[in-house]
C-alpha positions as CSV (number, residue, x, y, z in Angstrom):
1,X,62.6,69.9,-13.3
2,X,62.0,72.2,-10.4
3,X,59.3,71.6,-7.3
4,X,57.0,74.3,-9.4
5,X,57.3,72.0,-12.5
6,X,56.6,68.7,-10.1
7,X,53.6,70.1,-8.6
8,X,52.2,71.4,-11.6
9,X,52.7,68.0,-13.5
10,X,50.8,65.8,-10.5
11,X,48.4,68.3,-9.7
12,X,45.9,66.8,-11.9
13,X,46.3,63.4,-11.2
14,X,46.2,64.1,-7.3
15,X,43.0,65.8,-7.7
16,X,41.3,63.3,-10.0
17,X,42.2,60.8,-6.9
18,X,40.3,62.9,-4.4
19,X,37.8,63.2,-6.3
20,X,37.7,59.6,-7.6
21,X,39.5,57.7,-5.1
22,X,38.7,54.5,-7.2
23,X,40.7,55.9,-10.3
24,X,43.9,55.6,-8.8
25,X,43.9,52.1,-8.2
26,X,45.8,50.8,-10.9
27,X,46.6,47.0,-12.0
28,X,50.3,47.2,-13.7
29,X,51.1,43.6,-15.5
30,X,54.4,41.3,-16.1
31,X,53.7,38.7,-18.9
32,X,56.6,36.2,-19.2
33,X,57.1,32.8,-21.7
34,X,58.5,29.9,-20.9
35,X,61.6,28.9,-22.6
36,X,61.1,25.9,-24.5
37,X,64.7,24.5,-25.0
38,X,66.0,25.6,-21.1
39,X,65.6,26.9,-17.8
40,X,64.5,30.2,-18.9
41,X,61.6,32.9,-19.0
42,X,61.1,35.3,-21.4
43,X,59.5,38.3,-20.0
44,X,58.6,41.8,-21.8
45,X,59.6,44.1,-19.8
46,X,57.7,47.4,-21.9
47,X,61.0,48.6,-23.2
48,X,63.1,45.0,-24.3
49,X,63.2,41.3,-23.7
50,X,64.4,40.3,-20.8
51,X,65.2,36.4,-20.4
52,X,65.6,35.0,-16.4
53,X,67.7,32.1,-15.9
54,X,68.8,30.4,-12.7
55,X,71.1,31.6,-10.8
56,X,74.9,29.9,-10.8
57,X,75.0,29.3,-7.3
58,X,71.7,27.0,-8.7
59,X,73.5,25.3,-11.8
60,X,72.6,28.4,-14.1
61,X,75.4,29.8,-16.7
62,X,74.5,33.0,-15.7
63,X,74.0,33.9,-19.2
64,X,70.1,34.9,-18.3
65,X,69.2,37.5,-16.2
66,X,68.9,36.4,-12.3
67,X,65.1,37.0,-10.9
68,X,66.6,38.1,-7.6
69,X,68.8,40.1,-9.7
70,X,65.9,41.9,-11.1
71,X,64.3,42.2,-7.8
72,X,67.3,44.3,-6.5
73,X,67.3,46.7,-9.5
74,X,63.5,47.4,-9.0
75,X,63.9,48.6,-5.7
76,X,67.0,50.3,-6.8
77,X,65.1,51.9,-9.4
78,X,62.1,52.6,-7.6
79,X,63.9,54.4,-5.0
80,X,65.7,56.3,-7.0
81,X,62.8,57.6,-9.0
82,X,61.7,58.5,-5.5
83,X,64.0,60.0,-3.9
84,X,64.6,62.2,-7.2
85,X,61.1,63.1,-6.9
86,X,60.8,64.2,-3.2
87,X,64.3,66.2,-3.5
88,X,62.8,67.9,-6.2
89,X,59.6,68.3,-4.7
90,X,61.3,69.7,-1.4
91,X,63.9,72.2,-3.3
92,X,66.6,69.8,-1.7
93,X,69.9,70.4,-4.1
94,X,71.6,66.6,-5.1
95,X,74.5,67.0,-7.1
96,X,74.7,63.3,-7.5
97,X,73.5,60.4,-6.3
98,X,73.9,56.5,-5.8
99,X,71.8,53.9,-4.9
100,X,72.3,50.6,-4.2
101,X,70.5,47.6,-3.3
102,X,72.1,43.9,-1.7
103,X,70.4,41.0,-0.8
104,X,71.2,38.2,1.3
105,X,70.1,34.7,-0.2
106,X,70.7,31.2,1.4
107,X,70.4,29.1,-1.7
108,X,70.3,25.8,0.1
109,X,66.2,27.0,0.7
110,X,65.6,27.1,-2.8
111,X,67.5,24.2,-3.4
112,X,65.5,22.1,-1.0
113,X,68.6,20.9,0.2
114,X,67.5,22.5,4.0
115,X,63.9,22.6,5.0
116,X,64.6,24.9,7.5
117,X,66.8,27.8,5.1
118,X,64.5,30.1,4.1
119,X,63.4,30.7,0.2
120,X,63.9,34.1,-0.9
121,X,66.0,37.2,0.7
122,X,66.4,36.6,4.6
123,X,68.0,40.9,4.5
124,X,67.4,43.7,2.0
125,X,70.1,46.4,2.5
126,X,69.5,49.7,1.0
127,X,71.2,52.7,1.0
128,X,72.3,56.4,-1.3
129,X,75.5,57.9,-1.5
130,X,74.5,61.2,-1.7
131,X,76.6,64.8,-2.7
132,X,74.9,67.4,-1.7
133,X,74.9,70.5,0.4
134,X,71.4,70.0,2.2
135,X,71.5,69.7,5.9
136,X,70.8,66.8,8.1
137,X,67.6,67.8,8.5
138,X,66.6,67.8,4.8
139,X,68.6,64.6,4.4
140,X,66.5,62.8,6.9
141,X,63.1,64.2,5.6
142,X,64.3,62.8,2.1
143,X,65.5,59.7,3.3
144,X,62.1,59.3,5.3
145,X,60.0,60.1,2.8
146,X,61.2,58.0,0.0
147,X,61.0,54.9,2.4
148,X,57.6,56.5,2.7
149,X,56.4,56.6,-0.7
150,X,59.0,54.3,-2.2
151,X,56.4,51.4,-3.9
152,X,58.8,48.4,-3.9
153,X,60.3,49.4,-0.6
154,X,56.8,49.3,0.9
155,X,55.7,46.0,-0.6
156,X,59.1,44.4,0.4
157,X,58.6,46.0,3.5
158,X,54.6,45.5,4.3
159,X,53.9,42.1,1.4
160,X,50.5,42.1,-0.2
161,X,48.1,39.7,0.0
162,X,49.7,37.5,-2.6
163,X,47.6,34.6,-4.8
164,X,48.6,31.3,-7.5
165,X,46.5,30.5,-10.3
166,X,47.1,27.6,-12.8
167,X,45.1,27.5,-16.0
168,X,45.2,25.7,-18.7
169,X,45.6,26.3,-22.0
């Protein structure tokens, strides 16, 4: 796909936002199920089943999928996706690309075997190994623009007002 291509594809969804700013807010939803017989969840991911387990470094076999595994990947994903789209968008030539994501995790948190180790990722490292011939320049405007518009990287980055319900069923 070229910028031309790009352009023409969004152009009606960009205007629709102008015009109806309220039409681009969109609710996207996980739905997961509790494993009956272990620690598990089964969540339906659109495309497959995916099942999350614990982690090892928590007592899991590491037969299931690892939540903070999957965390990783969607900002891998996401970021990819992105910086696809903005390369394209700008005429910036990739020959190929790689991203990857790493996490640091102190699992004593979650664990609860240190109140003061934090739960979750204490660093997110994220970074492309690019080929391509674009200069500097371009590379930075890509780089800063997919941070930019890169939807993981921005909730990681700037966390939404997050809530907890319980009900029962």
């Amino acid at each position: 796909m070229d910028a031309n291509a790009l352009r023409a594809m969004q152009a009606p969804y960009k205007d629709k936002y102008k015009n109806d700013p309220d039409a681009a807010v969109i609710t996207l939803k996980a739905h997961g199920t509790l494993d009956e017989s272990k620690i598990a969840c089964k969540v339906e991911t659109g495309r497959a089943l995916a099942i999350a387990g614990l982690h090892p470094a928590t007592g899991g076999s590491g037969a299931e999928l690892c939540s903070g595994d999957m965390l990783l990947e969607a900002l891998v994903a996401c970021a990819g996706v992105t910086l696809k789209a903005v390369a394209t968008a700008l005429a910036i030539p990739l020959k190929s690309g790689t991203v990857r994501a790493e996490g640091d995790l102190d699992f004593r948190g979650t664990l609860g075997v240190d109140k003061e180790a934090p739960v979750g990722f204490r660093e997110i490292r994220l970074s492309f190994d690019l080929d391509t011939d674009a200069t500097e320049e371009q590379i930075a405007s890509l780089i800063k623009l997919t941070e930019r518009y890169c939807v993981i990287f921005q909730t990681l980055n700037k966390p939404p007002k997050l809530g907890l319900v319980v009900n029962r069923v």
